[in-house]
C-alpha positions as CSV (number, residue, x, y, z in Angstrom):
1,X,155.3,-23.8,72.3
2,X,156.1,-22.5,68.7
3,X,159.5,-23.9,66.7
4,X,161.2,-21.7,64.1
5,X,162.6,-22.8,61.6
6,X,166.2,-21.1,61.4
7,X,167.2,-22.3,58.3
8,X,164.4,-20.0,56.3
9,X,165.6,-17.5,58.4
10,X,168.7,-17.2,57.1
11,X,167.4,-17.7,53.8
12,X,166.0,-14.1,53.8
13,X,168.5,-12.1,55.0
14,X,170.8,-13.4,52.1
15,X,167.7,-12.4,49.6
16,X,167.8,-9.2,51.4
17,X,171.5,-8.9,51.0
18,X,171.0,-9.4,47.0
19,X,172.1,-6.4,44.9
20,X,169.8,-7.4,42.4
21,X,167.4,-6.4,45.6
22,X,168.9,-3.2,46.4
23,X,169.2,-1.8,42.7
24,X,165.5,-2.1,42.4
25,X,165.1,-0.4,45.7
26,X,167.0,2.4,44.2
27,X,164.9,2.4,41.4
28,X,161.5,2.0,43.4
29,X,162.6,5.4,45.7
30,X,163.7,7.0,42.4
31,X,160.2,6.3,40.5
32,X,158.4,8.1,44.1
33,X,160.1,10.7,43.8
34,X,158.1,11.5,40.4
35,X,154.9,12.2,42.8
36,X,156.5,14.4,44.6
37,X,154.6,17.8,44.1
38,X,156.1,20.5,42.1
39,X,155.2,25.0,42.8
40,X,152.2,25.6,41.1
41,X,151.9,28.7,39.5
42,X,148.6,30.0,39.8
43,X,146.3,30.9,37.3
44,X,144.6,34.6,36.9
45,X,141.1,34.3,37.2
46,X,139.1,37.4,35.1
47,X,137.2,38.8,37.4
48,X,134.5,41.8,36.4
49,X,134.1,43.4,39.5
50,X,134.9,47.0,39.5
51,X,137.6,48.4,41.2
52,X,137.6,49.6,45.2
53,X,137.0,53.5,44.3
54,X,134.8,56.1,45.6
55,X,133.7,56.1,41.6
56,X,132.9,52.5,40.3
57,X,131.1,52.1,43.7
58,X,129.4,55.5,43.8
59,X,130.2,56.2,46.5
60,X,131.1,60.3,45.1
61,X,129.8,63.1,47.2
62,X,126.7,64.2,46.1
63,X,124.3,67.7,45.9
64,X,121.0,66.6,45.6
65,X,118.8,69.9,45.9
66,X,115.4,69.6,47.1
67,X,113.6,72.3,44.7
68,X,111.3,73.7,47.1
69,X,108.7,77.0,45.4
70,X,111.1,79.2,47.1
71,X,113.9,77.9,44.9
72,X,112.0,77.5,41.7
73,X,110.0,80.8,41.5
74,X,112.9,83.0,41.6
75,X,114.9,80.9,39.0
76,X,111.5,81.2,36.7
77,X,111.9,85.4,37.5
78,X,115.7,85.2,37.0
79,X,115.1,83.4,33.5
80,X,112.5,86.0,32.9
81,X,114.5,88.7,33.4
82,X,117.6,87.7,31.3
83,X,115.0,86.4,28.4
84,X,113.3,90.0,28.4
85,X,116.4,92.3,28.5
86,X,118.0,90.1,25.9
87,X,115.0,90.3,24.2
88,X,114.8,93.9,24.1
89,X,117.9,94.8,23.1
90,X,117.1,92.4,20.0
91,X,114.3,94.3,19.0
92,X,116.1,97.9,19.8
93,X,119.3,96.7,17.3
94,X,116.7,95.8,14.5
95,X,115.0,99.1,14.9
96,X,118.4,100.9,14.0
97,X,118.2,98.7,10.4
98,X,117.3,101.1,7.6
99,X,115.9,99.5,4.2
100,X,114.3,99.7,1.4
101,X,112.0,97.7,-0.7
102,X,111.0,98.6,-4.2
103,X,109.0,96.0,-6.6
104,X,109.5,96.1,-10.2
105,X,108.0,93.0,-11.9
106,X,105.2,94.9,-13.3
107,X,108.1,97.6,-14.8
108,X,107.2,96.9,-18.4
109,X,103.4,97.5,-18.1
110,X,102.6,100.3,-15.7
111,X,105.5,102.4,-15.7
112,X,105.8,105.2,-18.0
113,X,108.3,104.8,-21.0
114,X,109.3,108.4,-21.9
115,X,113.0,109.5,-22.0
116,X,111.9,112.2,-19.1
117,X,108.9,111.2,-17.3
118,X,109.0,109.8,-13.8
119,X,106.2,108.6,-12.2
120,X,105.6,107.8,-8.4
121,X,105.4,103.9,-8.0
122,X,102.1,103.0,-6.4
123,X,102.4,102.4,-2.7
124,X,101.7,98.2,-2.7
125,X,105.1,98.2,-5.1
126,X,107.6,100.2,-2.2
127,X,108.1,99.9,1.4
128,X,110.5,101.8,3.6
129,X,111.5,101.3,6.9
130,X,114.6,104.5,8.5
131,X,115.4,104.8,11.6
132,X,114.1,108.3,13.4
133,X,112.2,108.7,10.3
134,X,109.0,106.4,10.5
135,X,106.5,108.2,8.8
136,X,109.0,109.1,5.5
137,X,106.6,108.3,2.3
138,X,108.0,109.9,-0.5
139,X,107.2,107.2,-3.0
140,X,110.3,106.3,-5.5
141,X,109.6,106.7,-9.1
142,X,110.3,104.5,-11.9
143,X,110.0,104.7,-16.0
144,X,110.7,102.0,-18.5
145,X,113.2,101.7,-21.8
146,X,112.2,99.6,-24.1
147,X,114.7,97.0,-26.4
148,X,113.6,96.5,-29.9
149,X,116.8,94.4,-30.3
150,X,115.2,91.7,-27.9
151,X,112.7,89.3,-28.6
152,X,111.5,87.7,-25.5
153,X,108.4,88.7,-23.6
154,X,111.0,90.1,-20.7
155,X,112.9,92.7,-21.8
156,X,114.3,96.4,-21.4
157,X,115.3,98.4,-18.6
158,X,113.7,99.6,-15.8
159,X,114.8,102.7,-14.5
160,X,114.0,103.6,-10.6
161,X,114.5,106.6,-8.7
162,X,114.6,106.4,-4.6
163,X,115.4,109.2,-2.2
164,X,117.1,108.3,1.4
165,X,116.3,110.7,4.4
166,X,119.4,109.7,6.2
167,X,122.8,108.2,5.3
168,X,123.3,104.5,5.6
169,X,125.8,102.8,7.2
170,X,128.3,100.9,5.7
171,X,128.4,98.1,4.6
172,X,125.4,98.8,2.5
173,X,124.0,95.8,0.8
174,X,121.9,95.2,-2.5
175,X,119.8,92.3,-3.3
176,X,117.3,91.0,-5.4
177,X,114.0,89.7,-3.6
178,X,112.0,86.7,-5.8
179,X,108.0,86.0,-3.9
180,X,106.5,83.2,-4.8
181,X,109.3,81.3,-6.5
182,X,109.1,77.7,-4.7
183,X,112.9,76.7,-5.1
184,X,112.8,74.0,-2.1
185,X,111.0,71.1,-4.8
186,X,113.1,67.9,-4.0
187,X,113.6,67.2,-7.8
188,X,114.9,71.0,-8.0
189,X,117.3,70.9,-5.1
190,X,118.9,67.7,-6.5
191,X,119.2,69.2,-9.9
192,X,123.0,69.7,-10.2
193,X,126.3,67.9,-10.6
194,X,128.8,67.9,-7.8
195,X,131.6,66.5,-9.7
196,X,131.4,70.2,-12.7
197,X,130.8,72.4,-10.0
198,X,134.1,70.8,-8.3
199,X,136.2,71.5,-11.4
200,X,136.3,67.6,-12.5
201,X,135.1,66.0,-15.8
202,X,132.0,63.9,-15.7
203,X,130.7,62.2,-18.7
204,X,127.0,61.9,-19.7
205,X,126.4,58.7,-17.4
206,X,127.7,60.4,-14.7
207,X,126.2,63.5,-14.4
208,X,122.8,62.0,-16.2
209,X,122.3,58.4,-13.7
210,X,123.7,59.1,-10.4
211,X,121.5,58.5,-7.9
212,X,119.8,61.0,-5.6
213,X,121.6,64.1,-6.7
214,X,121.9,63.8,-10.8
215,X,121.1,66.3,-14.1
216,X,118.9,63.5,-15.3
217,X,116.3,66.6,-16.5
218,X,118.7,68.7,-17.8
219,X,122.0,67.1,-18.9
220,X,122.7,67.6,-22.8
221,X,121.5,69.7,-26.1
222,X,120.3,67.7,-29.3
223,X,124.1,68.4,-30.6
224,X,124.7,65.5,-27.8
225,X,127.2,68.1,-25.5
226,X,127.0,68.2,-22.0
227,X,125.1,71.5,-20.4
228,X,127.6,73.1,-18.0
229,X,126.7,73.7,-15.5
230,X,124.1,71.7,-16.1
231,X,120.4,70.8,-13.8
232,X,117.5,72.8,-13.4
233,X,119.3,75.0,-10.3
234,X,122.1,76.3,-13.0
235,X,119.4,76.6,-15.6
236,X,116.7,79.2,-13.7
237,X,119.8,81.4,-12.5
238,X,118.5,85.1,-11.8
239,X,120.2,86.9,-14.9
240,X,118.5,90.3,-14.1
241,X,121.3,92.7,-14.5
242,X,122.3,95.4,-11.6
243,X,124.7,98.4,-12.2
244,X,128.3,98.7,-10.6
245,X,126.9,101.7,-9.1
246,X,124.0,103.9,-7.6
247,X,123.8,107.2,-9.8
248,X,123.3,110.3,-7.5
249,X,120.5,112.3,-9.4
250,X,121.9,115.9,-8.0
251,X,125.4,114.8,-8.6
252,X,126.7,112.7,-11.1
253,X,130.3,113.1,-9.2
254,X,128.9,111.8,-6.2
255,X,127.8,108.1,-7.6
256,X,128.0,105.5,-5.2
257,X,129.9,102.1,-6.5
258,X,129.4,99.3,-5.8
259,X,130.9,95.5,-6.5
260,X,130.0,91.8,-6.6
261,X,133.5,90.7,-4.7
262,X,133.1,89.5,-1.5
263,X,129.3,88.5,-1.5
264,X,129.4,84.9,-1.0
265,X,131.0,82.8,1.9
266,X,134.7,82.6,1.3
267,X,134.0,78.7,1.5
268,X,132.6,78.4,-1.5
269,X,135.8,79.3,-3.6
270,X,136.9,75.8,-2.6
271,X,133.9,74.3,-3.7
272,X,133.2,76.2,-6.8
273,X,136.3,74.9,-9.2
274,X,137.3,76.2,-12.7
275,X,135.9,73.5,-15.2
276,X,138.8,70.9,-17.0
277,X,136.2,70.4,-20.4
278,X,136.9,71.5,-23.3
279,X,134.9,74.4,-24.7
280,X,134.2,72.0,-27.7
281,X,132.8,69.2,-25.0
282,X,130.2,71.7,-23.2
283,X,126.9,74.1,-24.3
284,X,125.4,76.8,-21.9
285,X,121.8,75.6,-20.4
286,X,119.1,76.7,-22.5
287,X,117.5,79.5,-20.6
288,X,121.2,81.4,-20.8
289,X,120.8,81.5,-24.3
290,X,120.8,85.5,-24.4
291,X,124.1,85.7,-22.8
292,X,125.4,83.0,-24.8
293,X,123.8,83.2,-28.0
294,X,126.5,81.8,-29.6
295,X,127.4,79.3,-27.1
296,X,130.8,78.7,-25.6
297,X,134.9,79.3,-26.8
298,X,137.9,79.6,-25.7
299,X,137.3,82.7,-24.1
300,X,133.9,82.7,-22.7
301,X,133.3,79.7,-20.7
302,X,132.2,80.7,-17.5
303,X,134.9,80.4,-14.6
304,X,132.5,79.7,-11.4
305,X,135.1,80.0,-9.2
306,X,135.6,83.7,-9.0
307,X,131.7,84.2,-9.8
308,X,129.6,85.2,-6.9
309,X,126.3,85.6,-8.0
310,X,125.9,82.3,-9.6
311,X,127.7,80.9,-6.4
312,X,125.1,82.7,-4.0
313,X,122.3,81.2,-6.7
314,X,123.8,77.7,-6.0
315,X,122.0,77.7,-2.7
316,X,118.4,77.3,-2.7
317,X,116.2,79.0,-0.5
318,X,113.9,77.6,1.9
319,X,110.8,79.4,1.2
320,X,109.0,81.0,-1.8
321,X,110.3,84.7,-0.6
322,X,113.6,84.9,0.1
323,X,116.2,88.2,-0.8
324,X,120.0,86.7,-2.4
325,X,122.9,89.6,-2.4
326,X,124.0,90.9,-5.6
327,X,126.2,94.1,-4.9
328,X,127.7,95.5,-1.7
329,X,129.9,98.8,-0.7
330,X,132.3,98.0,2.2
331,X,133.9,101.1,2.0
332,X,131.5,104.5,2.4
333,X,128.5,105.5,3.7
334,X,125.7,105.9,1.5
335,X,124.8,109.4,2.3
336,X,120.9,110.8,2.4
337,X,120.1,111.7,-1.0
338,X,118.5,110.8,-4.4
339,X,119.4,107.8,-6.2
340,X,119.0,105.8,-9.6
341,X,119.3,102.1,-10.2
342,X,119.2,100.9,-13.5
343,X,117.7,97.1,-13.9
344,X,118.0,95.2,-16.8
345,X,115.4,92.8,-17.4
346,X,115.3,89.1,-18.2
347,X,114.3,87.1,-15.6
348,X,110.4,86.7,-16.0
349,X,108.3,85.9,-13.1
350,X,105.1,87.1,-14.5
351,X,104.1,84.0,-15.7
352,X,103.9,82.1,-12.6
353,X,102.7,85.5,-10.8
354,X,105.3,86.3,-9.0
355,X,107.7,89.3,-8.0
356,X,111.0,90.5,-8.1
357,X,112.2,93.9,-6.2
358,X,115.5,95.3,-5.4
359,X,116.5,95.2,-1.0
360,X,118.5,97.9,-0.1
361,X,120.0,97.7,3.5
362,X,123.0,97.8,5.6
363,X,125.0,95.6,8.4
364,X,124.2,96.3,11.5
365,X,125.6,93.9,14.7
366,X,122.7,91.4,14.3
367,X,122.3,91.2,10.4
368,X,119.8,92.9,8.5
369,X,116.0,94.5,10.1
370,X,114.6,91.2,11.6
371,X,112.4,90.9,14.9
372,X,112.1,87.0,14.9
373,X,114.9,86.7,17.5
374,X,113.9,89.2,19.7
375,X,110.2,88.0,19.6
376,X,111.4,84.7,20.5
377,X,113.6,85.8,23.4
378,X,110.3,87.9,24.9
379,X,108.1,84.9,24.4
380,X,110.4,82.7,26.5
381,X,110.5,85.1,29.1
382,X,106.6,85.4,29.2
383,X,106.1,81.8,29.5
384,X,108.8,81.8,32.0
385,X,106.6,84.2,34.5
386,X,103.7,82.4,33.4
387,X,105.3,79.5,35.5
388,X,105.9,81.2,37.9
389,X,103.0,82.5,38.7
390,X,101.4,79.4,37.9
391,X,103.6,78.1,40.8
392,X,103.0,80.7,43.0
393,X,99.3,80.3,42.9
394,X,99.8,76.5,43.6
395,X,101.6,76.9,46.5
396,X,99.5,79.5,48.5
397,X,96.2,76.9,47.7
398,X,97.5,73.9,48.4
399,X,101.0,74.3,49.8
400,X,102.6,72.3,53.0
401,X,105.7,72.4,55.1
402,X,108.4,71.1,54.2
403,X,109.5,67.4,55.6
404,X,106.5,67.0,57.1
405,X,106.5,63.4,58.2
406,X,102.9,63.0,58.1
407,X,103.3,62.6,54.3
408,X,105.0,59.6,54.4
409,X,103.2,56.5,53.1
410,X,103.7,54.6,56.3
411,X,102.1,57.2,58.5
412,X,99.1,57.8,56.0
413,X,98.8,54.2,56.8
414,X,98.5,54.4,60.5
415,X,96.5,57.8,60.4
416,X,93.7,55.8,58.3
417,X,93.4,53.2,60.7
């Protein structure tokens, strides 16, 4: 039998009666209530997966085209086709080009240089091409005028006669042609100064050690002034000079003008600035020394702005043949008859055996007489039915059905066992 002992009994009820006991009970449930758990806001996890379209998960509709031979060969003869005709008409357009070339480097030694006499230019010097008039060979004549004033191996006038079967449409253009002068030389293309021909003022160390395009060759005169414009592109400018006009031999009332406005891309006149030097800062190159003998003032200093020629010059040409235009007629017709064009001479290209002629021709809507284009376009289209006949013969040797399961790998398989 157990005994109790009622006196510690009610020893601890009174302890729990204490208020000392009951404040920290207060502060024991207020202290658990810290642990409580508080909303948690949840955190955006970056996730690369693409979105649920028919796009990111390709799942577009789709045209895949099996390209059987009897799809393929008549897409070869459609391209054929279109290639041919387009060709064609190429080749019919240039055929409709009239022109003329006439060669006159060798002016001062073979042509005759009486005030009357006219001789027929020998046929390697001339070549005409008119349309509905292929066999035309009345050769043009030429005759030479000495100057006694000039003393440089190229010099005079050369005076050429030309007779045109048929009128030529406007617009009717006039170049000079230059064979065998190699103007694509890296050191030559790069020969110029970007900042003069834009108007602005380089000095020396500017124009003479910039790299890649610089005048390093050609940059100032012993007097120490800067060329302008200076390089070797400005320097070699073709100074041959061509009338304002094409004399009719029958008819002097009848001339045919002609300008040098409008014969250079009307972008260039933003390029192509009026210089800020001084006249007093600047000497013409050295090879323009006949058209500035006495070099530059206030009045002569070339404004390259509003000139064409030297503008059209600017731009080198690819090859070592190339034709640059020089005058044009907008206006008229040139009708059929005989003409005169008076050259001056000064460019020399006998040294380095080359040639210079006058290109006579007129718009047409492809350009000038050229059958590169349309060559191309019926090239294409024979190598075009090539394929297809190359495809054709492929399929009646060694052709099959189409989806024939046999084909497939896994019944090769079983077949060979």
């Amino acid at each position: 039998m157990k005994h109790f002992d009622l006196g510690h009994m009610t020893l601890h009820k009174r302890k729990e009666n204490d208020p000392k006991d009951s404040q920290n009970q207060e502060d024991e449930e207020l202290d658990a209530s810290e642990f409580e758990e508080e909303d948690v806001i949840p955190v955006k996890v970056k996730n690369r997966r693409p979105k649920e379209d028919s796009f990111t998960q390709q799942r577009l509709k789709a045209w895949n085209p099996v390209f059987t031979p009897r799809i393929v060969i008549p897409i070869y003869l459609l391209i054929t086709v279109v290639f041919v005709i387009v060709g064609g008409c190429l080749l019919a357009e240039a055929n409709t080009v009239s022109e003329m070339t006439i060669w006159y480097q060798n002016c001062p030694k073979e042509a005759p240089t009486g005030q009357n006499q006219w001789h027929d230019m020998p046929e390697k010097y001339w070549i005409y091409h008119f349309k509905d008039h292929k066999n035309y060979t009345i050769a043009p004549q030429w005759r030479f005028t000495d100057d006694p004033d000039d003393d440089s191996d190229e010099r005079g006038t050369c005076h050429i006669r030309f007779t045109t079967p048929r009128s030529l449409k406007k617009d009717v253009y006039v170049n000079y042609m230059l064979d065998k002068f190699s103007a694509n030389h890296r050191r030559y293309v790069l020969s110029f100064s970007e900042d003069q021909i834009r108007g602005r003022k380089p000095t020396y160390d500017d124009i003479h050690g910039g790299a890649g395009i610089n005048c390093k060759s050609l940059a100032r005169n012993s007097e120490n002034k800067l060329y302008y414009p200076c390089g070797l592109i400005a320097n070699s400018l073709f100074n041959d000079t061509f009338p304002d006009q094409l004399i009719n031999v029958r008819d002097n009332s009848q001339n045919y003008p002609l300008s040098n406005k409008g014969i250079n891309w009307k972008s260039d006149k933003r390029r192509f600035q009026k210089t800020t030097y001084n006249f007093s800062e600047i000497a013409p190159p050295p090879y323009w020394i006949k058209q500035f003998p006495h070099g530059y003032n206030e009045t002569n200093v070339p404004d390259i702005q509003n000139w064409e020629e030297f503008q059209n010059w600017m731009r080198p040409a690819a090859f070592d043949k190339f034709a640059k235009l020089i005058r044009k007629n907008s206006d008229s017709d040139l009708p059929a008859g005989e003409y005169q064009i008076d050259i001056g001479l000064h460019w020399p290209v006998r040294q380095f055996k080359g040639g210079k002629g006058v290109y006579i021709t007129h718009g047409s809507s492809i350009g000038s007489r050229n059958y590169f284009l349309g060559i191309i376009y019926l090239i294409g289209g024979c190598i075009s039915v090539a394929f297809a006949i190359l495809l054709f013969g492929f399929w009646l040797i060694s052709g099959r059905k189409e989806a024939d399961p046999s084909y497939l790998s896994w019944n090769q398989g079983s077949m060979a066992m």
